[in-house]
RODO-2510 file (C-alpha; in nm, 4 decimals, decimal comma):
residues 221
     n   res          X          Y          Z
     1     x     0,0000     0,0000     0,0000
     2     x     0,0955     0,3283    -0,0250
     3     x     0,1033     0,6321     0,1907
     4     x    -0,3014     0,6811     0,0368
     5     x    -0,3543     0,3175     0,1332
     6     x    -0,3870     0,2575    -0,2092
     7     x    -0,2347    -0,0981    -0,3856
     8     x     0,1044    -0,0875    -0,5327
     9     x     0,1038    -0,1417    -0,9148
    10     x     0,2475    -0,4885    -0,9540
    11     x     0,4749    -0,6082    -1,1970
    12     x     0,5177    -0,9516    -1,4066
    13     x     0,8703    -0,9743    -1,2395
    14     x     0,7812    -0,8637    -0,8878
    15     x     0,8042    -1,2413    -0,7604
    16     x     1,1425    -1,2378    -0,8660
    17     x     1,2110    -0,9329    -0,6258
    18     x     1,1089    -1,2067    -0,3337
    19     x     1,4247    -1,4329    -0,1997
    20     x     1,1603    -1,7260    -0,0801
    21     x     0,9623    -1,7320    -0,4349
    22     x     1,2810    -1,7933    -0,6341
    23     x     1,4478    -2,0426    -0,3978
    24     x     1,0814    -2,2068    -0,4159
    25     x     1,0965    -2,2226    -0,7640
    26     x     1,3978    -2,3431    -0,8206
    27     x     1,3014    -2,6184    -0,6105
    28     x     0,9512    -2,6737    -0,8254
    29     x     1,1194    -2,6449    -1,1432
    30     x     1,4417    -2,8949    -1,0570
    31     x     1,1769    -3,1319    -0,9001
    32     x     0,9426    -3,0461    -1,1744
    33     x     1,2150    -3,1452    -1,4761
    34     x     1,3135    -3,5133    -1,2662
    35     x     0,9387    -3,5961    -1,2518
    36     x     0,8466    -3,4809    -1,6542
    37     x     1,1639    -3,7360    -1,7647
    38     x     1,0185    -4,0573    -1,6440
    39     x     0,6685    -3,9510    -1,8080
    40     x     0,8171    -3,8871    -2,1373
    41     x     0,9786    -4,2102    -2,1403
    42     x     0,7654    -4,3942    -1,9665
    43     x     0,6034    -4,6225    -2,3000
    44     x     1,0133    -4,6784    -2,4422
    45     x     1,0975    -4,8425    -2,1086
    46     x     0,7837    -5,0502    -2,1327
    47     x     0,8329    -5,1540    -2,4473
    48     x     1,1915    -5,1796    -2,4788
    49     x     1,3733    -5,2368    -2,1835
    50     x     1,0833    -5,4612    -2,0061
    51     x     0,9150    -5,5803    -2,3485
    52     x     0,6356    -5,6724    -2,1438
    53     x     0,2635    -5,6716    -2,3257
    54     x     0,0853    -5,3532    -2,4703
    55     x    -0,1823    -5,4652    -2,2485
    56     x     0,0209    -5,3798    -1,9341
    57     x     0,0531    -5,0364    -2,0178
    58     x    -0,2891    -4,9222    -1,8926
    59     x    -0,2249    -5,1279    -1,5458
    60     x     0,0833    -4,9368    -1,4860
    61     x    -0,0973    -4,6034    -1,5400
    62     x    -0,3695    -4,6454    -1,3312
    63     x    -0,1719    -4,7723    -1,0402
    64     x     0,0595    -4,4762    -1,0822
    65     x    -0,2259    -4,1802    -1,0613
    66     x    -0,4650    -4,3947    -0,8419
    67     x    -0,1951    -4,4413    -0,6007
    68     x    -0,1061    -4,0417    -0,6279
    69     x    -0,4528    -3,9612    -0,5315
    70     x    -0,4631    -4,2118    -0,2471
    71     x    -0,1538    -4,1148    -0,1022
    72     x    -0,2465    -3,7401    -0,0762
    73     x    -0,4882    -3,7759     0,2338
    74     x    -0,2027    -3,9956     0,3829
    75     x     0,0875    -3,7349     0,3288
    76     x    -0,1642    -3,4500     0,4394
    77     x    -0,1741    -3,6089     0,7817
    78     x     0,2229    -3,5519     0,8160
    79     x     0,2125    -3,2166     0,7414
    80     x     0,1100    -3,1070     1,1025
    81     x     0,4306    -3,3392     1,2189
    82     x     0,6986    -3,2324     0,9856
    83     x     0,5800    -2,9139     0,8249
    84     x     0,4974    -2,9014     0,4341
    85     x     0,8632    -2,8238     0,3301
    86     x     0,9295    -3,1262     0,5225
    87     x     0,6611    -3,3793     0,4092
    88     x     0,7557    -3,2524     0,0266
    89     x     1,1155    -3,3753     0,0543
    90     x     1,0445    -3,7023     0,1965
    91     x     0,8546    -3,7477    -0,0617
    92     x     1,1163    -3,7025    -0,3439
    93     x     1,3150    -3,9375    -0,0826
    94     x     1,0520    -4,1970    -0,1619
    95     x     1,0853    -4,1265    -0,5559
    96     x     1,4741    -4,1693    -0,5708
    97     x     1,4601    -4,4981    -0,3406
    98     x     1,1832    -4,6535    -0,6091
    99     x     1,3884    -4,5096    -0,9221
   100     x     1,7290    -4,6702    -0,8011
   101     x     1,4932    -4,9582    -0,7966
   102     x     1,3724    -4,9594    -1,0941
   103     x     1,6967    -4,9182    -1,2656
   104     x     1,8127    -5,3404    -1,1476
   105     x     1,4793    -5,4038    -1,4091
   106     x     1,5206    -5,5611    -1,7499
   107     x     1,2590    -5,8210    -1,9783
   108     x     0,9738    -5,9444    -1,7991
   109     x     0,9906    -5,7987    -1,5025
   110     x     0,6216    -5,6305    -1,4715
   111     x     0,4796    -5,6897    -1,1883
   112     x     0,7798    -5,5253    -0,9741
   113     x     0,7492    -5,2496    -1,2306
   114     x     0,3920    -5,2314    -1,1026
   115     x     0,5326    -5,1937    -0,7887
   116     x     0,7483    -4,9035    -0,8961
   117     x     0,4330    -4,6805    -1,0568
   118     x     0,2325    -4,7820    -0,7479
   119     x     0,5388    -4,6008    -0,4824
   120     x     0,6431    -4,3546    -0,7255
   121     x     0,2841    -4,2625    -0,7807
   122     x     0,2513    -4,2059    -0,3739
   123     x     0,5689    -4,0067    -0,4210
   124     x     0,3991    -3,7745    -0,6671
   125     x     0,1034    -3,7315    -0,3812
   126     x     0,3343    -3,4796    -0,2379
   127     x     0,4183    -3,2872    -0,5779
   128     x     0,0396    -3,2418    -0,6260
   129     x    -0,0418    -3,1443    -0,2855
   130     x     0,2233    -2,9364    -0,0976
   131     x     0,4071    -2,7203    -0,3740
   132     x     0,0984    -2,4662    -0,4551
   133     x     0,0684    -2,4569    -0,0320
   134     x     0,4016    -2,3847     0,0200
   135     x     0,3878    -2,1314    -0,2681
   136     x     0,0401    -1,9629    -0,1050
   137     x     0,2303    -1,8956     0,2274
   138     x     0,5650    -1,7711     0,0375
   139     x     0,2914    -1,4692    -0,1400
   140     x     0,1618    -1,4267     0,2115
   141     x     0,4759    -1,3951     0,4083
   142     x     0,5634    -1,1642     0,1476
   143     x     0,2620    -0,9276     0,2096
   144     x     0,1031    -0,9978    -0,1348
   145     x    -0,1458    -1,1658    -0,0999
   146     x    -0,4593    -0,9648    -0,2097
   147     x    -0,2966    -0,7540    -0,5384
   148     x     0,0101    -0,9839    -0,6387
   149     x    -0,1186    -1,3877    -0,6708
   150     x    -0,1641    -1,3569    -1,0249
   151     x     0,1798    -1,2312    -1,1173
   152     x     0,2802    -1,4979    -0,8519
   153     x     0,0635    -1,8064    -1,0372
   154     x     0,1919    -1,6713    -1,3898
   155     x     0,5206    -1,7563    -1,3610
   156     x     0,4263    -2,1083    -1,1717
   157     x     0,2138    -2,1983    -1,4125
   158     x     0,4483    -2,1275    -1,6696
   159     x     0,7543    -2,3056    -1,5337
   160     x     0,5118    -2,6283    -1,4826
   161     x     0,4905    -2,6118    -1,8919
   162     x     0,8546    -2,5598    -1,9069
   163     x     0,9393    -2,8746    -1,7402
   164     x     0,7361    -3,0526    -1,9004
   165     x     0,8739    -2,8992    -2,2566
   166     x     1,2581    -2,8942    -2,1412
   167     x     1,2002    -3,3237    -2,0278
   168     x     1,0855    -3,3940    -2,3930
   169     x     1,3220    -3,1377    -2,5746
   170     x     1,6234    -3,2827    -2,3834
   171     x     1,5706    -3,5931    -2,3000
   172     x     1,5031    -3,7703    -2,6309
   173     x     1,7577    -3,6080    -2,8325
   174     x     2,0259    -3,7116    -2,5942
   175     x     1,9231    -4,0396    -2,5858
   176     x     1,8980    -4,0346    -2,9778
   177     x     2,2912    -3,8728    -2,9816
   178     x     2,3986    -4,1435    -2,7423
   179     x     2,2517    -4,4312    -2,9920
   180     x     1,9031    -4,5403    -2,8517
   181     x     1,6120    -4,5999    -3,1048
   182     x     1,2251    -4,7094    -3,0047
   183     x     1,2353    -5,0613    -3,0659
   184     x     1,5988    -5,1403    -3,0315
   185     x     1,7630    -5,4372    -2,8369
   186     x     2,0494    -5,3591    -2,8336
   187     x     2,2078    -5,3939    -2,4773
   188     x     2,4029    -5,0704    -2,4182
   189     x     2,1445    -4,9005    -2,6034
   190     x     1,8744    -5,0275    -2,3587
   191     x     2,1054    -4,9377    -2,1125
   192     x     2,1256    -4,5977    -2,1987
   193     x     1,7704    -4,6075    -2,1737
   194     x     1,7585    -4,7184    -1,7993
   195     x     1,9700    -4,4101    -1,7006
   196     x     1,7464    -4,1660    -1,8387
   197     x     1,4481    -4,3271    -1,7375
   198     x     1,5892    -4,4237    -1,3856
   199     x     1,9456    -4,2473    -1,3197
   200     x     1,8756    -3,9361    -1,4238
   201     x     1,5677    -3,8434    -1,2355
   202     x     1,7125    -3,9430    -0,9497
   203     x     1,9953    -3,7222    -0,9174
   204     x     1,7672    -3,4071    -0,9824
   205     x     1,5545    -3,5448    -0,7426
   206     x     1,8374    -3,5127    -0,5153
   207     x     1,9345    -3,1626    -0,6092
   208     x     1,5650    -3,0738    -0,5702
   209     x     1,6091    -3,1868    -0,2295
   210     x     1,9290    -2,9992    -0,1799
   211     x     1,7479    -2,7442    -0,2905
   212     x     1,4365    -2,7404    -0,0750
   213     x     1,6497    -2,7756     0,2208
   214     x     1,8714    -2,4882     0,1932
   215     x     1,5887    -2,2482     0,0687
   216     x     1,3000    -2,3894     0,2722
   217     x     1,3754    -2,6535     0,5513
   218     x     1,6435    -2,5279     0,6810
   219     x     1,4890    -2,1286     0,7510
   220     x     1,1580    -2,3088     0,8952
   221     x     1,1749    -2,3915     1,2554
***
């Protein structure tokens, strides 16, 4: 307000005046990048690396979101425990531990790949839950709640498309340059394959979690 109590004309970068909204998306958009890989590569692994049946595919989508929507009552009850900073990085803790999993899988193996969407879709509970209440206190420990949000929910909204675009722009055209084609057999292609899919995730997962706790966690008492 100013000295008329009138609002103060906002900005599209005024977020990025506020220390907590870029530490808390860097977080979202690090954690945001390491979730967007495994979707866009999701059918290749299931077809190539686990050659498992077409008719799987549904089954391991299902479990995946189903599981995500379960699991968000269940993570919701830790918040008052741990604190939604907190609750979000165990979470990603959960991810990594099923993606370093997943990456010992090879032909066959479906139903523990079952078992992998089912955990990592009670991992992503906590990515569809916490982040947009952890970014609805940052605007209101900031003091802008009331004249800033959509400034605030422009940019968020906007780096959840960017993950999603950066995942598919990078992520196949490496694995292209580094000699993996859909429908290949070939062992260190299919290799190459499990890195990306499983590998690579998890070490932005881990930097997201770096992340959260030296921007969030660690300032929250």
């Amino acid at each position: 307000m100013n000295s008329r109590g009138e609002p103060l004309p906002v900005s599209l970068t005024w977020p990025f005046t506020r220390p907590g909204f870029r530490g808390l998306l860097a977080v979202f958009m690090v954690n945001g990048i390491a979730s967007a890989i495994p979707a866009t590569l999701l059918l290749f692994f299931v077809q190539d690396r686990l050659q498992v049946d077409a008719s799987w595919e549904p089954l391991f989508l299902g479990s995946y979101f189903l599981s995500a929507a379960l699991a968000i009552p269940l993570w919701l009850r830790l918040v008052p425990k741990l604190g939604l900073a907190r609750t979000w990085g165990l979470g990603m803790l959960l991810s990594v531990t099923v993606f370093m999993f997943a990456a010992s899988l090879g032909a066959g193996d479906s139903l523990a790949f079952l078992a992998v969407c089912t955990l990592s879709g009670a991992a992503l509970g906590t990515d569809l839950a916490l982040p947009s209440a952890l970014l609805a206190g940052t605007i209101a420990h900031n003091g802008d709640r009331g004249h800033a949000e959509g400034a605030y929910f422009g940019w968020w909204n906007f780096a959840t498309k960017l993950n999603l675009a950066l995942a598919a722009g990078v992520a196949l055209p490496t694995l292209a340059a580094l000699g993996y084609e859909p429908g290949t057999r070939d062992p260190a292609a299919l290799q190459t394959l499990s890195l990306a899919y499983c590998a690579l995730p998890c070490v932005l997962k881990l930097l997201a979690t770096a992340l959260l706790y030296l921007n969030l966690v660690r300032k929250t008492p």
